[in-house]
Biopython code that builds the backbone (N, CA, C, O; Angstrom):
import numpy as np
from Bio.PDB.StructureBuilder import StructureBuilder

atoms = [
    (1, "UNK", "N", (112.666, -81.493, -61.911)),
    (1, "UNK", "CA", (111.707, -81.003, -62.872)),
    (1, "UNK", "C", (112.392, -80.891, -64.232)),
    (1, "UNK", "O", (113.605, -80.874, -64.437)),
    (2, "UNK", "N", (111.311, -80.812, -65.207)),
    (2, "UNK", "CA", (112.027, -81.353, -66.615)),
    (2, "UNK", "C", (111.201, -80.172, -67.909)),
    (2, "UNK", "O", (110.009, -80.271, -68.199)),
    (3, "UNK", "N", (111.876, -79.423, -68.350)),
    (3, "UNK", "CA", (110.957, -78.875, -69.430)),
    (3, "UNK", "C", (109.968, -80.057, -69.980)),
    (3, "UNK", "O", (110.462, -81.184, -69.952)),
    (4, "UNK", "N", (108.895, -79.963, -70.379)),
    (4, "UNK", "CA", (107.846, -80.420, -71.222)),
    (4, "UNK", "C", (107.053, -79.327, -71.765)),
    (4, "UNK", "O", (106.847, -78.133, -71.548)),
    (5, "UNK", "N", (106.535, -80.668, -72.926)),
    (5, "UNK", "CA", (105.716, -79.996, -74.082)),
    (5, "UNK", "C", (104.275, -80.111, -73.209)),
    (5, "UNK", "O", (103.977, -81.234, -72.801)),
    (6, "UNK", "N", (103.359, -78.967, -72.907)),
    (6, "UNK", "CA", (102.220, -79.278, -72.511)),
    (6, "UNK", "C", (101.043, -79.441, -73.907)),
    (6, "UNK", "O", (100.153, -80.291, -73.907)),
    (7, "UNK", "N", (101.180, -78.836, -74.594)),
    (7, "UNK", "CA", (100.259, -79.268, -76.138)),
    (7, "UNK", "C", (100.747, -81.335, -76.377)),
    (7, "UNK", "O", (100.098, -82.366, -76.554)),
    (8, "UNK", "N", (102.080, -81.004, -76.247)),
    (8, "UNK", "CA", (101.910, -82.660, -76.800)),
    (8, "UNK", "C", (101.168, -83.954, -75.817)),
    (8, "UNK", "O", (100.805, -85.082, -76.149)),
    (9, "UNK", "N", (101.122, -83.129, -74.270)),
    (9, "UNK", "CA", (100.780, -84.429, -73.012)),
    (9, "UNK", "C", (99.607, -84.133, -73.394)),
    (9, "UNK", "O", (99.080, -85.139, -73.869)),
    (10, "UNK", "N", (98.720, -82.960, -73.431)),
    (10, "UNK", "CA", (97.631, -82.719, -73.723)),
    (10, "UNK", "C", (96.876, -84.179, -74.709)),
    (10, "UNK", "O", (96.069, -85.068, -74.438)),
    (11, "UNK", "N", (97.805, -83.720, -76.133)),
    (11, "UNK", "CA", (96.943, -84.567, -77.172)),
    (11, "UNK", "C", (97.417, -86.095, -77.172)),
    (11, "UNK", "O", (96.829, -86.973, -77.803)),
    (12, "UNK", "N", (98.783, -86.345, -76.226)),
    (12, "UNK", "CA", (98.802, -88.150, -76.240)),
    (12, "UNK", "C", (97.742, -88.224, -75.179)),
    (12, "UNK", "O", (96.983, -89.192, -75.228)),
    (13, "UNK", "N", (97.603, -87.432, -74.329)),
    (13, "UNK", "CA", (96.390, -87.915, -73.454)),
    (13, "UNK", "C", (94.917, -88.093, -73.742)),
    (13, "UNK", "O", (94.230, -88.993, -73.260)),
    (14, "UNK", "N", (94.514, -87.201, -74.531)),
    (14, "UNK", "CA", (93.714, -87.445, -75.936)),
    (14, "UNK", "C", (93.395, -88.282, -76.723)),
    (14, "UNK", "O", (92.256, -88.549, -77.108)),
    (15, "UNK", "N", (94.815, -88.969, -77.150)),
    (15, "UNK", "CA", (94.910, -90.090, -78.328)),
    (15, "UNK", "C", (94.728, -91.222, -77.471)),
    (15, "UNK", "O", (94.292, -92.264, -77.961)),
    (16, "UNK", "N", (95.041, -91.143, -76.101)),
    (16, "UNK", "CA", (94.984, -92.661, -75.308)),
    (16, "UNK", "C", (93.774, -93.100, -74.991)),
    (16, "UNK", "O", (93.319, -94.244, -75.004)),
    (17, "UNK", "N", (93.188, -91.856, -74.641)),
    (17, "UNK", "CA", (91.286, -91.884, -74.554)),
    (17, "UNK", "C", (90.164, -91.806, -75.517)),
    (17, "UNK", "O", (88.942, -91.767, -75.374)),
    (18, "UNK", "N", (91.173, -91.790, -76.824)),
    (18, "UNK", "CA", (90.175, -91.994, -78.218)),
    (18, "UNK", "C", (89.197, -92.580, -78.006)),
    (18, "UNK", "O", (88.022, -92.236, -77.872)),
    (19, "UNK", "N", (89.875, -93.809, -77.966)),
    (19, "UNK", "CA", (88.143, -94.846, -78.122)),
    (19, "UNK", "C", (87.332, -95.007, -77.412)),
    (19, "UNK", "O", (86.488, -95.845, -77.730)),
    (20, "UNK", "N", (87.160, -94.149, -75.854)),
    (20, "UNK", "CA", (86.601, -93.798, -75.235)),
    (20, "UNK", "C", (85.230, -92.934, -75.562)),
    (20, "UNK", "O", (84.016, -92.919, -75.354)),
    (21, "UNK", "N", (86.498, -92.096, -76.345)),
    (21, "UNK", "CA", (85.679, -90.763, -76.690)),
    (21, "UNK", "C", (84.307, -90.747, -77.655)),
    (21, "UNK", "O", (83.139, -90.407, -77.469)),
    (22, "UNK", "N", (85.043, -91.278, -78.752)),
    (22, "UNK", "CA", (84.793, -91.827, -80.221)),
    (22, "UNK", "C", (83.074, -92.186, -79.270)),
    (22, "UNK", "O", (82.094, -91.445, -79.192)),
    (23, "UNK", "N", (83.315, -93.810, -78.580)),
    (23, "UNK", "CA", (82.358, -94.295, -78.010)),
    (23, "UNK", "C", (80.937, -93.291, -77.441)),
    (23, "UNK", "O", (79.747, -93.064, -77.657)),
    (24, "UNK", "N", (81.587, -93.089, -76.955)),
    (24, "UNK", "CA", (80.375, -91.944, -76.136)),
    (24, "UNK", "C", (80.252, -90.847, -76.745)),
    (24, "UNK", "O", (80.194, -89.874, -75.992)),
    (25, "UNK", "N", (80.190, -90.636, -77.823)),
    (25, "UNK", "CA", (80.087, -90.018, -78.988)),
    (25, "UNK", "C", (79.988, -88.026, -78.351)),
    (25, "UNK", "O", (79.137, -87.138, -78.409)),
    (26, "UNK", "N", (81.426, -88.165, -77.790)),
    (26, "UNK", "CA", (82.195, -86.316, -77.422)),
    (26, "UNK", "C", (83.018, -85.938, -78.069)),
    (26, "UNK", "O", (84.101, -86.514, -78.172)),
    (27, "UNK", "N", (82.597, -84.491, -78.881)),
    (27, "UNK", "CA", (83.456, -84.029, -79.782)),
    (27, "UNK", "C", (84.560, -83.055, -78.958)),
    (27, "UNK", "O", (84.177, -82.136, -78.233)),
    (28, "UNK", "N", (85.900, -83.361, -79.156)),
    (28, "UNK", "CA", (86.852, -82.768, -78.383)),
    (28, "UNK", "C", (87.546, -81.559, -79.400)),
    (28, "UNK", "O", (87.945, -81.738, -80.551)),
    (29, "UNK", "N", (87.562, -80.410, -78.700)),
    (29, "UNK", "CA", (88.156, -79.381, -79.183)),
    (29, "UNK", "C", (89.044, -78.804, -78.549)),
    (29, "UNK", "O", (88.720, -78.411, -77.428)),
    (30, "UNK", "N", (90.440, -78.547, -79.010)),
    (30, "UNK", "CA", (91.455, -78.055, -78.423)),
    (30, "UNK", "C", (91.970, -76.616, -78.980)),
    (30, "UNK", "O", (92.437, -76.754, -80.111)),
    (31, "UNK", "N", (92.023, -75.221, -78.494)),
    (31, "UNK", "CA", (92.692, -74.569, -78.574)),
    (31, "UNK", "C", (93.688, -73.280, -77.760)),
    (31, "UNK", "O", (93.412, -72.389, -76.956)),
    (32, "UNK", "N", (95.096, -73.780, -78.523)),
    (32, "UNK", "CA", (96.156, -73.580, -78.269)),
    (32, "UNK", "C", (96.438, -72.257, -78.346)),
    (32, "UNK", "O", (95.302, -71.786, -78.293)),
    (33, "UNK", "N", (97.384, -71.082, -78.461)),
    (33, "UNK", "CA", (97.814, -69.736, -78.923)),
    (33, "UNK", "C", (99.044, -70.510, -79.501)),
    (33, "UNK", "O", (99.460, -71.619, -79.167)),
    (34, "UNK", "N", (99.615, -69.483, -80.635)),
    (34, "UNK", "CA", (100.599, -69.792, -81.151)),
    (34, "UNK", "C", (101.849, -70.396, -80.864)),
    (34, "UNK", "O", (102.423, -71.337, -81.411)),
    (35, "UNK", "N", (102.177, -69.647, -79.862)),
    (35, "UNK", "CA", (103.634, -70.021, -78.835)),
    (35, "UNK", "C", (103.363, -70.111, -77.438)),
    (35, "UNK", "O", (102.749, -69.153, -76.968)),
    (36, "UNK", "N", (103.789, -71.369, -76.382)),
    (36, "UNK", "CA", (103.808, -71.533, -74.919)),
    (36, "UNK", "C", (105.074, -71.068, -74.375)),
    (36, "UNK", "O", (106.038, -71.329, -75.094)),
    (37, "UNK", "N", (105.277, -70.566, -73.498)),
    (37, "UNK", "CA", (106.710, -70.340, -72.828)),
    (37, "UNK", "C", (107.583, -72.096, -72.371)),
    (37, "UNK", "O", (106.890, -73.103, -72.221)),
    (38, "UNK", "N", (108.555, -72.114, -72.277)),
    (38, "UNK", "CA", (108.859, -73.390, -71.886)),
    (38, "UNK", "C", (108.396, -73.453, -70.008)),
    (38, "UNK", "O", (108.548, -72.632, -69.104)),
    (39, "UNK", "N", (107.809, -74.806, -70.050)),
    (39, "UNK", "CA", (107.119, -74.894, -68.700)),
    (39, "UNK", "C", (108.323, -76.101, -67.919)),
    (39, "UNK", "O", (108.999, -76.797, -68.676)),
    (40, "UNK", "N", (108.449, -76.210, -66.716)),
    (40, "UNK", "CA", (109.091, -77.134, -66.072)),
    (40, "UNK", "C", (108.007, -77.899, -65.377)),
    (40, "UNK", "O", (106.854, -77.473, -65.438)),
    (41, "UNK", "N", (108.254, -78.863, -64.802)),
    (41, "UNK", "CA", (106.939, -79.674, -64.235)),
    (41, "UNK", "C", (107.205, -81.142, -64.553)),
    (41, "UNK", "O", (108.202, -81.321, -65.252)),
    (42, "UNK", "N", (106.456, -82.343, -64.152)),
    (42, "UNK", "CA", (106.617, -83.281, -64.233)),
    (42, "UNK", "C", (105.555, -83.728, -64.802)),
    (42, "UNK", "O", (104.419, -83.740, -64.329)),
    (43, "UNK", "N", (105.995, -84.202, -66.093)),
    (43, "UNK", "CA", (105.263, -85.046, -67.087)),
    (43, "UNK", "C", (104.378, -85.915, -66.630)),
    (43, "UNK", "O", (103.161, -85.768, -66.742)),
    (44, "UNK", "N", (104.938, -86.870, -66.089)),
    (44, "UNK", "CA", (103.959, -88.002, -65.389)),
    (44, "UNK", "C", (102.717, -87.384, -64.697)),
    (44, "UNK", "O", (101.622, -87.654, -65.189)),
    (45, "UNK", "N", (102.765, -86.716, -63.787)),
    (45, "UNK", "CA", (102.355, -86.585, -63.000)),
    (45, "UNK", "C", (100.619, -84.875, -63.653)),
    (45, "UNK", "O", (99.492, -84.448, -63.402)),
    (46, "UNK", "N", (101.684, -84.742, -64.420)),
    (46, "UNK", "CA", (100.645, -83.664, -65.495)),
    (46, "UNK", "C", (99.374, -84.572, -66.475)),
    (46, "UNK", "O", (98.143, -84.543, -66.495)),
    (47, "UNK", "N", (100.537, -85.419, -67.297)),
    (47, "UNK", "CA", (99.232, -86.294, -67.701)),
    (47, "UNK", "C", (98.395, -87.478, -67.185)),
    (47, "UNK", "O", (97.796, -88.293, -67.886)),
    (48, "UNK", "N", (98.444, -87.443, -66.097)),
    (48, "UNK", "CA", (97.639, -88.204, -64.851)),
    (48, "UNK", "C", (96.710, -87.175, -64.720)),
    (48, "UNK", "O", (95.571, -87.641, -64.700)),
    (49, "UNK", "N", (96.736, -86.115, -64.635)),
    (49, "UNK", "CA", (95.738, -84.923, -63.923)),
    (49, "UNK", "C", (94.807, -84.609, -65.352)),
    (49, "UNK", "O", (93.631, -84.246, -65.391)),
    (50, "UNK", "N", (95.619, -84.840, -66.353)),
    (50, "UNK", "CA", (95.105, -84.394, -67.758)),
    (50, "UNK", "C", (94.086, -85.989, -68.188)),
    (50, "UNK", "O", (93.131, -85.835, -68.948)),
    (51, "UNK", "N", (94.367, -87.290, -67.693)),
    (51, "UNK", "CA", (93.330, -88.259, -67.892)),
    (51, "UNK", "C", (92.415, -88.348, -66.808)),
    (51, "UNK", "O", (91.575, -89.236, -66.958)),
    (52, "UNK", "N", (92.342, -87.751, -65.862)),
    (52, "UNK", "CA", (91.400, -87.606, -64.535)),
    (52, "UNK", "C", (90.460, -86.873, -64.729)),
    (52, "UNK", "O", (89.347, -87.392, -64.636)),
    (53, "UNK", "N", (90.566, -85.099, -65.137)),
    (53, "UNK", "CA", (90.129, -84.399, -66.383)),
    (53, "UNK", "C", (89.063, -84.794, -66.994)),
    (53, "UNK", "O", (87.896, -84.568, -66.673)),
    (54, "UNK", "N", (89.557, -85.532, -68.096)),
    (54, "UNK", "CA", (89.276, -85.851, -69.069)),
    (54, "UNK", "C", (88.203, -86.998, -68.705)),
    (54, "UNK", "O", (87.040, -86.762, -69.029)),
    (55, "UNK", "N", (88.443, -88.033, -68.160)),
    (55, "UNK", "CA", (87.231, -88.812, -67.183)),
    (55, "UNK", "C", (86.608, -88.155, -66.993)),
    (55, "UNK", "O", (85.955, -87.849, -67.990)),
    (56, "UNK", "N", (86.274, -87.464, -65.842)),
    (56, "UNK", "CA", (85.654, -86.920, -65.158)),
    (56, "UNK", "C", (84.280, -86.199, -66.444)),
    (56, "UNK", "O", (83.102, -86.542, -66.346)),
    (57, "UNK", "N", (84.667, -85.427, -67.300)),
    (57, "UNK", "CA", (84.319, -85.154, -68.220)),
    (57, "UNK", "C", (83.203, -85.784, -69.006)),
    (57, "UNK", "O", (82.064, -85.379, -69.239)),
    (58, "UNK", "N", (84.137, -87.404, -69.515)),
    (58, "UNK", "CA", (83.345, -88.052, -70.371)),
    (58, "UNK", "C", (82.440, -88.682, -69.201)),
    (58, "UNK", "O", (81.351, -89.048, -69.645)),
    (59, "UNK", "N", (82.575, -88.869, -68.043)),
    (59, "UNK", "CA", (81.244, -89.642, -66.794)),
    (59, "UNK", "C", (80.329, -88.474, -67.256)),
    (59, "UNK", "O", (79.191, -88.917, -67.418)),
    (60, "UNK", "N", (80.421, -86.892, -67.580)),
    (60, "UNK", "CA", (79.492, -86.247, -66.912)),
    (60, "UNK", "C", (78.961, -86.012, -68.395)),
    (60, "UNK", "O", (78.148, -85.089, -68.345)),
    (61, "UNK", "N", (79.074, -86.387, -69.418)),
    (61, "UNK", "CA", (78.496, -86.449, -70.565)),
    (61, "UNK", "C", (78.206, -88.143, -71.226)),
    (61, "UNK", "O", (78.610, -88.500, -72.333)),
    (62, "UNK", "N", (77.535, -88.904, -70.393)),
    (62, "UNK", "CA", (77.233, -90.474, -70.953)),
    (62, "UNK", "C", (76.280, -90.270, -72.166)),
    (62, "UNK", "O", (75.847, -91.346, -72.577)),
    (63, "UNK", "N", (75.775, -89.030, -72.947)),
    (63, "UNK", "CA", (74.870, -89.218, -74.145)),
    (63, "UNK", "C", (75.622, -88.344, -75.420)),
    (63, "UNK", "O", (75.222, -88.174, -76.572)),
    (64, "UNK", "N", (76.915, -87.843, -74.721)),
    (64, "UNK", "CA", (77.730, -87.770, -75.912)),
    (64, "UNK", "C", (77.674, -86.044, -75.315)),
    (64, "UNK", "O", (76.925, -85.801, -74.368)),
    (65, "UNK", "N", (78.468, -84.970, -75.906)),
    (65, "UNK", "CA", (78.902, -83.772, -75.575)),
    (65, "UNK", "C", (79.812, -83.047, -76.374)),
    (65, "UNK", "O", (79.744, -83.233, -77.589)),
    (66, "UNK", "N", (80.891, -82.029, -75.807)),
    (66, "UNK", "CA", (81.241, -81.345, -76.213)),
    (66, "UNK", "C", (82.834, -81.093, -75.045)),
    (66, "UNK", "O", (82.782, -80.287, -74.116)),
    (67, "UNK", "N", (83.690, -81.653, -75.241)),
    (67, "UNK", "CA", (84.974, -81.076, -74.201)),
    (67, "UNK", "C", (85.474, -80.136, -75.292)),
    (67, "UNK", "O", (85.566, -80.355, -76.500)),
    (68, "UNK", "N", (85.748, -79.136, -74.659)),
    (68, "UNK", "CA", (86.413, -77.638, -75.081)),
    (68, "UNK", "C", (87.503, -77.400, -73.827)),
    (68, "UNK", "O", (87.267, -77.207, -72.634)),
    (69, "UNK", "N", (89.054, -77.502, -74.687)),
    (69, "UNK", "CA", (90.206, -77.799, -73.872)),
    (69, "UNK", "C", (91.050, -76.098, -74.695)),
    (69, "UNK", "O", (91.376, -76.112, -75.882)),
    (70, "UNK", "N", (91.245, -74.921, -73.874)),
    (70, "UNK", "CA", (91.208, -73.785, -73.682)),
    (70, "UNK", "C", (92.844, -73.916, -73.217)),
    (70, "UNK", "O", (93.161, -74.569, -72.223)),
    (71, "UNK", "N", (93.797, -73.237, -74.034)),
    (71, "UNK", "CA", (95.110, -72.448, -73.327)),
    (71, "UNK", "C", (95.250, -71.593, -73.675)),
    (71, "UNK", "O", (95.305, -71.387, -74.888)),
    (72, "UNK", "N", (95.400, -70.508, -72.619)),
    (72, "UNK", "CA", (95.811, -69.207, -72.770)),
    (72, "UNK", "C", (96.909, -68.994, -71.925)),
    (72, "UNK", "O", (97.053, -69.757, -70.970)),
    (73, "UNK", "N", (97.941, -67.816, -72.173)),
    (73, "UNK", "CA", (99.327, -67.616, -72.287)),
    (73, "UNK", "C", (99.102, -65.780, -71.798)),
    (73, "UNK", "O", (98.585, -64.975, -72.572)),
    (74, "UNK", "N", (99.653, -65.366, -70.265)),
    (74, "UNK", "CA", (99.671, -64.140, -70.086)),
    (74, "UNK", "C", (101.362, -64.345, -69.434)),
    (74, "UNK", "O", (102.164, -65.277, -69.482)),
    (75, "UNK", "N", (101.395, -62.953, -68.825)),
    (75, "UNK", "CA", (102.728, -62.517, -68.478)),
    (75, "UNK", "C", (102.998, -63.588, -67.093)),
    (75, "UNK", "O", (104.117, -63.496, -66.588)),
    (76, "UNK", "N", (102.186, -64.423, -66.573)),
    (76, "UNK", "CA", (102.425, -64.397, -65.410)),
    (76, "UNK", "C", (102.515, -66.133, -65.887)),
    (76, "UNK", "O", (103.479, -66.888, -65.768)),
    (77, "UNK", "N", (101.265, -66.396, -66.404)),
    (77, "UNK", "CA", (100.333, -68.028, -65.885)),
    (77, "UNK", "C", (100.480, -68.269, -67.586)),
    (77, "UNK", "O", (100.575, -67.473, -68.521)),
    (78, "UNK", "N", (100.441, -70.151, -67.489)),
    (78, "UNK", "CA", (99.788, -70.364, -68.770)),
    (78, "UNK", "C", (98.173, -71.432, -68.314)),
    (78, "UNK", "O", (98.162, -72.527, -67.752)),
    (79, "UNK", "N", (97.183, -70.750, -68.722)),
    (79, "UNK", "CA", (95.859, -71.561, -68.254)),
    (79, "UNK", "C", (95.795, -72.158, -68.844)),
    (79, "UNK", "O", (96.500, -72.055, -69.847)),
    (80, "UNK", "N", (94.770, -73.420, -68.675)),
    (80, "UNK", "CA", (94.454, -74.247, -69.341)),
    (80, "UNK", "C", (92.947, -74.622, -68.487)),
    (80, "UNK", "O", (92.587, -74.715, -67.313)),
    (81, "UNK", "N", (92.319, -74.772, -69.895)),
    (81, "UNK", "CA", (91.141, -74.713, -69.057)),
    (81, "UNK", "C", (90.104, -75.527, -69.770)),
    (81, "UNK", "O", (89.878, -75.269, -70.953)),
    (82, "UNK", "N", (89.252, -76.780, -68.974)),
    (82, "UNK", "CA", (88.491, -77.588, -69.297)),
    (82, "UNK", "C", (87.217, -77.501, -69.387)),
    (82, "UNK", "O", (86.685, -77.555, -68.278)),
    (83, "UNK", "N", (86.370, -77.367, -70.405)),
    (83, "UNK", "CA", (85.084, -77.332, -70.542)),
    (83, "UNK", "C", (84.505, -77.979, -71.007)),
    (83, "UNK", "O", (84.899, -78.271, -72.136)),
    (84, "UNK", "N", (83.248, -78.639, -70.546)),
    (84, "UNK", "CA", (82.169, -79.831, -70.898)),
    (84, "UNK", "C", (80.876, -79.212, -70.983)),
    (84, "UNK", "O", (80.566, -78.159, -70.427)),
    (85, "UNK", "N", (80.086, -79.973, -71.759)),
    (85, "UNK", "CA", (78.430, -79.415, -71.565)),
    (85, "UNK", "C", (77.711, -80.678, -70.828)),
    (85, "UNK", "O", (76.641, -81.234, -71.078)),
    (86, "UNK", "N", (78.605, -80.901, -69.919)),
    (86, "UNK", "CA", (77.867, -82.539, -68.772)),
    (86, "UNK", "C", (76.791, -81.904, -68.241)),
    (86, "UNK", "O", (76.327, -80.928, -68.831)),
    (87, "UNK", "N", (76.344, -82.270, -67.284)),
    (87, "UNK", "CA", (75.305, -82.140, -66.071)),
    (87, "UNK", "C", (75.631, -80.703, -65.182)),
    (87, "UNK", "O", (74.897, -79.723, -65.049)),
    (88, "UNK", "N", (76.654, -80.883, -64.765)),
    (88, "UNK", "CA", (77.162, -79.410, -63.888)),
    (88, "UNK", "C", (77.122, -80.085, -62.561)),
    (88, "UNK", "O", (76.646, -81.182, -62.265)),
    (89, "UNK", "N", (77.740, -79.170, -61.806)),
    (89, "UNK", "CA", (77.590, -79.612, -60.282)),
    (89, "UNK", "C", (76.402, -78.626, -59.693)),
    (89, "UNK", "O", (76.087, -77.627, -60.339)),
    (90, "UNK", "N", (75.699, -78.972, -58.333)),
    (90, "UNK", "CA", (74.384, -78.771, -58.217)),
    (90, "UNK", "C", (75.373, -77.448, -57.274)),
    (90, "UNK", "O", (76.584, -77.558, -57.083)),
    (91, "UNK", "N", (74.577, -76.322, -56.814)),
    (91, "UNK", "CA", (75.621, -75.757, -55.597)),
    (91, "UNK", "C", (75.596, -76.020, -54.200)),
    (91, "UNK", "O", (76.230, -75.350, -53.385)),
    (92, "UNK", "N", (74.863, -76.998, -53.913)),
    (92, "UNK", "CA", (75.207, -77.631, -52.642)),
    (92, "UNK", "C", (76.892, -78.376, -52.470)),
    (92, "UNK", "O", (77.808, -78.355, -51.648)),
    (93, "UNK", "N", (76.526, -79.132, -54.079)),
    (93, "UNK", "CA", (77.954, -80.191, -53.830)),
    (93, "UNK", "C", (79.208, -79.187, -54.024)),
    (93, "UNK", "O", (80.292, -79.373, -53.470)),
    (94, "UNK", "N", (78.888, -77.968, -54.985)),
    (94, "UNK", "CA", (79.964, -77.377, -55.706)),
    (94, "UNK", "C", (80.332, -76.639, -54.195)),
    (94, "UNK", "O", (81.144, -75.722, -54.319)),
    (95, "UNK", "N", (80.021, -76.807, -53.263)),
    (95, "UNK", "CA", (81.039, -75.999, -51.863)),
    (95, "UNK", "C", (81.389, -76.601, -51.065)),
    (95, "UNK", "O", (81.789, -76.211, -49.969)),
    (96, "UNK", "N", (81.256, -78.364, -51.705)),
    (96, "UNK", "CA", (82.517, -79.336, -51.056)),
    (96, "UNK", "C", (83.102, -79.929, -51.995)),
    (96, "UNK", "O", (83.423, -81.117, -51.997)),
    (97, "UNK", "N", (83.315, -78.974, -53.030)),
    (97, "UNK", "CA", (83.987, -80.092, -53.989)),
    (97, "UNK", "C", (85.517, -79.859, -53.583)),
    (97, "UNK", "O", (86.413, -80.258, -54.327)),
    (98, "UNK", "N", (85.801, -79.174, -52.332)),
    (98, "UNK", "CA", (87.513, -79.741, -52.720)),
    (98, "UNK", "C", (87.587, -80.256, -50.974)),
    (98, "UNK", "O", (88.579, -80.116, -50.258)),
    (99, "UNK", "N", (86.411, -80.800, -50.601)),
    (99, "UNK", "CA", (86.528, -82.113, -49.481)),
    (99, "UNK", "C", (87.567, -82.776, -49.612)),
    (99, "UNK", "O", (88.134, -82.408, -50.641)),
    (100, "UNK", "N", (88.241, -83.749, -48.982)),
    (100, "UNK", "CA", (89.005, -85.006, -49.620)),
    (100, "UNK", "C", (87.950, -86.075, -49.748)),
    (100, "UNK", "O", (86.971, -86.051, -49.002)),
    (101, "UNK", "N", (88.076, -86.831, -50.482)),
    (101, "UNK", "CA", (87.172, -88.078, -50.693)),
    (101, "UNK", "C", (85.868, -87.607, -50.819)),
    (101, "UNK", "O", (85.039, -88.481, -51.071)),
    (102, "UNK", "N", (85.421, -86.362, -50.703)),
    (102, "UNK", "CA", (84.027, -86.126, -52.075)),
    (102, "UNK", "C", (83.590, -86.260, -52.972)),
    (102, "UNK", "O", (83.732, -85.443, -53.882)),
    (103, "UNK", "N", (83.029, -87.115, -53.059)),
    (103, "UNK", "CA", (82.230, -87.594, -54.838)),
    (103, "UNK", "C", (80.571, -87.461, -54.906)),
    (103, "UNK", "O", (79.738, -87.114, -54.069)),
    (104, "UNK", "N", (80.508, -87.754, -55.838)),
    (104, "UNK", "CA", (79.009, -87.723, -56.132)),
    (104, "UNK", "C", (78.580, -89.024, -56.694)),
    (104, "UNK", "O", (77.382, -89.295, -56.779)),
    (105, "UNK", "N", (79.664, -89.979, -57.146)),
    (105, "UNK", "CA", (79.193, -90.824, -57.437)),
    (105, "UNK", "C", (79.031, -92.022, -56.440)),
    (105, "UNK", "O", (79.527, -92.121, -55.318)),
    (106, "UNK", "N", (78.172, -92.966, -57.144)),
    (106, "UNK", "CA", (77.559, -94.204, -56.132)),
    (106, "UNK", "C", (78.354, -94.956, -56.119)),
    (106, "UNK", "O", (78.376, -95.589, -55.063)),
    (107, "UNK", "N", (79.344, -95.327, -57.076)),
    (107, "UNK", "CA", (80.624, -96.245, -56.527)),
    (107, "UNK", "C", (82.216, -95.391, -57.357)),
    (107, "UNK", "O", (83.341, -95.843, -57.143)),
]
sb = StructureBuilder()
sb.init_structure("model")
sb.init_model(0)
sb.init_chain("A")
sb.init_seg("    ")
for serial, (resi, resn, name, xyz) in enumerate(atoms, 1):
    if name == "N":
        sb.init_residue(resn, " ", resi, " ")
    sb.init_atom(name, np.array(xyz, "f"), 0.0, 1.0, " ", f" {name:<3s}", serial, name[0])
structure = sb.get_structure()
């Protein structure tokens, strides 16, 4: 494990999905607190979860939206937390959403 910057995987992951974004016309908002503690973790493997995210996101807003990307910093945790104004999950699906191989989509 390797210190990383989580603000910077955040926004190259961001910048890689620009024209994505741009496209499907979602305004992305990010906010940070002043200072993060140094985090250990594996880069790769963080901004993989941070473009999956971020998919997931722009599928559930195809007429354009709002991602609101949330870190907060307590004694214990640093959150980070993803918000869209997509569709939502219905609550049938939302009490298998951590099935393996559960989706909702048709392909």
């Amino acid at each position: 494990m390797l210190p990383i910057d989580l603000k910077r995987l955040l926004q190259d992951a961001i910048g890689f999905m620009r024209t994505e974004i741009e496209d499907k016309d979602i305004q992305v908002d990010i906010a940070f607190p002043d200072s993060i503690p140094t985090l250990l973790g594996d880069g790769d493997q963080l901004t993989q979860a941070f473009y999956n995210l971020i998919k997931n996101a722009l599928q559930a807003m195809p007429d354009g939206g709002l991602l609101h990307i949330n870190c907060a910093v307590n004694d214990v945790y640093v959150n980070l937390k993803f918000i869209d104004t997509g569709k939502g999950i219905s609550e049938e699906d939302l009490r298998r959403i951590l099935e393996p191989y559960f989706t909702t989509k048709s392909s």
